[in-house]
N, C-alpha and C positions, 0 to 999 in steps of 0.2 A: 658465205653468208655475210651480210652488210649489217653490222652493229650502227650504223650513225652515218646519212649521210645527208649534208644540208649544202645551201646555196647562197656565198655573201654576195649582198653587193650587185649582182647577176653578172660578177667578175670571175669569181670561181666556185671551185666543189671541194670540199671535204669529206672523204669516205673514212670510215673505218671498220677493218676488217678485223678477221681475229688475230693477229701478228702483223698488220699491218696497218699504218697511217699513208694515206694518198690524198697527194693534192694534183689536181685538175685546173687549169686556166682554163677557160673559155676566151679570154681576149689574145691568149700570149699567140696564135699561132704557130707555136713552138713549144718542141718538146722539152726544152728546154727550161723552162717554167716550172713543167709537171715535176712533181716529185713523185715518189713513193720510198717508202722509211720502215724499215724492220722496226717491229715495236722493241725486237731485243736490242736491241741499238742505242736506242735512244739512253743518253747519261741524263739529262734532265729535260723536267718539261713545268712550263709555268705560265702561270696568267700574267700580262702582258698587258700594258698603256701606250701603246704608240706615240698617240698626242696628250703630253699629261698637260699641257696649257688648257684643254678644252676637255670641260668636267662632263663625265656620260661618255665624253666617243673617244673613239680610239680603241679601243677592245680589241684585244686577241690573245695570242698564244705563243709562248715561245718554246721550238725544242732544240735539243743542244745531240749532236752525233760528234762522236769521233771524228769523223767526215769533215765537219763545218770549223770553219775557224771562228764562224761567228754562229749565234742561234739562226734558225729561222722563224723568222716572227711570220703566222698568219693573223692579219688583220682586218680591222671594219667587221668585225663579228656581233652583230646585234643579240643575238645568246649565247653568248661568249661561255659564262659559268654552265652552261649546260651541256657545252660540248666539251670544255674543260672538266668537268665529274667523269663523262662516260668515257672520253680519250686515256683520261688518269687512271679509271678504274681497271681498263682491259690492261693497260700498260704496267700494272701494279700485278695482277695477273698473271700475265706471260713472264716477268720478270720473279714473280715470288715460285712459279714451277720451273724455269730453268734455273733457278739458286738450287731450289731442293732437288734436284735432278742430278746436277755436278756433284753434291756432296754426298 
């Protein structure tokens, strides 16, 4: 089942499943681009300015894996706050029943 899935830019896709965050290039021709990201995974996730010199744009998201030595920013998110709520919500989710699961 797909919780959330929109299209920036008409560069890429954002889905979000239920234990999952997947990104989609459309330009990259490579698979290499695509992600997908266990939501249990994820150590943090934040809103995100790409371009803080230029007020309104730049919007996105940062999330931080074990994985990454740096965040993955997705950016040019026109509703940016709205995909950031419902990303955060299940992520908050999945995370608050495997805490109570282990203990």
């Amino acid at each position: 089942e797909i919780y959330f899935k929109t299209l920036y830019q008409n560069q890429y896709f954002i889905f979000l499943f239920f234990s999952y965050l997947c990104f989609e290039s459309s330009k990259s021709g490579s698979s290499k681009r695509n992600k997908v990201i266990k939501l249990s995974d994820i150590t943090d996730i934040q809103k995100y300015k790409v371009l803080s010199v230029l007020p309104g744009s730049g919007m996105g998201i940062a999330v931080s894996t074990p994985s990454t030595q740096k965040p993955l920013v997705f950016g040019a998110m026109v509703h940016r706050d709205e995909a950031f709520e419902t990303i955060f919500s299940q992520y908050v989710k999945i995370t608050s029943a495997s805490s109570s699961s282990e203990s």
